[in-house]
N, C-alpha and C positions, 0 to 999 in steps of 0.2 A: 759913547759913540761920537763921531765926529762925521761932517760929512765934506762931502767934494768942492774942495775949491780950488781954482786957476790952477790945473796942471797937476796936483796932488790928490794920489790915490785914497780912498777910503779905505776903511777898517771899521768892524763894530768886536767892541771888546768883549767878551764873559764869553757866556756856553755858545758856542754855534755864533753864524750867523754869512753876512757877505764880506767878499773878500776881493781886491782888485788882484788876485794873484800877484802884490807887490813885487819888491825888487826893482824897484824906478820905471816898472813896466806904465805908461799911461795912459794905454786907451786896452779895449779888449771886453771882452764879459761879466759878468760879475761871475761870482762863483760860489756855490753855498758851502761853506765848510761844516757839518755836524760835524755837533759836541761828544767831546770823547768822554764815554759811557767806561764808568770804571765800577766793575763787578769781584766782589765777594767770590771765592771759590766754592761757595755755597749756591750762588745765584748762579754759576754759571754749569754746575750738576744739574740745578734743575732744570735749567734749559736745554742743556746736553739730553735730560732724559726726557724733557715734553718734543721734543725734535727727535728722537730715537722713537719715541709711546707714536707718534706721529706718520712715520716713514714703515714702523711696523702694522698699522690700519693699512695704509695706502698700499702695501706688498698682499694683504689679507682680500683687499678689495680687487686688486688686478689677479689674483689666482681664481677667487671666485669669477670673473668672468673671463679669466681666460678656460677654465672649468665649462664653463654654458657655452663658450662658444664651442669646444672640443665636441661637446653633446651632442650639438646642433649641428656641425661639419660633420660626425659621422651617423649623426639618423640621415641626413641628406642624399648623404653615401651610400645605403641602407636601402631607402626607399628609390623605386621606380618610377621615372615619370612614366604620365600616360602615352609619349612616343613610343617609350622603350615596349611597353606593354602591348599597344598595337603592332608593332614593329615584332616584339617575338608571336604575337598570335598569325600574323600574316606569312610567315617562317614557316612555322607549324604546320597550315592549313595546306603550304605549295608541298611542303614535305610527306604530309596524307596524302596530296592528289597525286605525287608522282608514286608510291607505294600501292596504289591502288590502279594507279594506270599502270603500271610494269606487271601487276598480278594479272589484270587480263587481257593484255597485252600477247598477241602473236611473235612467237620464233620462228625467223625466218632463216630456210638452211638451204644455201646455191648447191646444187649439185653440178655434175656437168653429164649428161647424158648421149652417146655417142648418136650423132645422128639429126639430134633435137637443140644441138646450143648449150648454153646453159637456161636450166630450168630453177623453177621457186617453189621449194616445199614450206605451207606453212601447218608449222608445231606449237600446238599449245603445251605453254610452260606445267611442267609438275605440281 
């Protein structure tokens, strides 16, 4: 290694290390260069396949929850809040009362009767 004096860039020599991004360049950042990693076609299968064994959990893990969340979006779906459910019994109830008020409920039928105007005969329904 050498280090920085009057106007001359540094350099550290072997694997890795800082670098003045030379070329007469002399002021700026340092810069970390790592060391080039030189791999076996052996070492790099199995890397290939712990990063493949890898990416195949992580795919296994997002179906399983995207599974539970499907679950859960359609029981949600499924179930009725307790609005919906007052909401249709109050439905209901106006729907009984007008079924029972029209049952006995008066027909009313204008005649016109010479003499007399029109008149109001009331008819109970059948």
């Amino acid at each position: 290694m050498s280090a920085t004096t009057a106007g001359r860039s540094s350099h550290m020599t072997g694997a890795g290390g800082l670098s003045r991004m030379a070329s007469g360049q002399q002021s700026g950042p340092l810069v970390y260069v790592a060391p080039r990693k030189v791999e076996s076609e052996e070492e790099k299968l199995r890397r290939y396949d712990r990063v493949m064994e890898k990416l195949r959990k992580m795919m296994q893990h997002e179906r399983r929850l995207l599974k539970a969340a499907r679950l859960q979006y359609n029981k949600e779906l499924g179930s009725k809040t307790e609005l919906e459910i007052l909401l249709k019994q109050a439905v209901d109830k106006v729907k009984s009362e007008r079924k029972q008020h029209t049952r006995h409920a008066q027909m009313k039928v204008y005649t016109t009767q010479p003499g007399l105007g029109v008149g109001v005969n009331l008819v109970t329904p059948p």
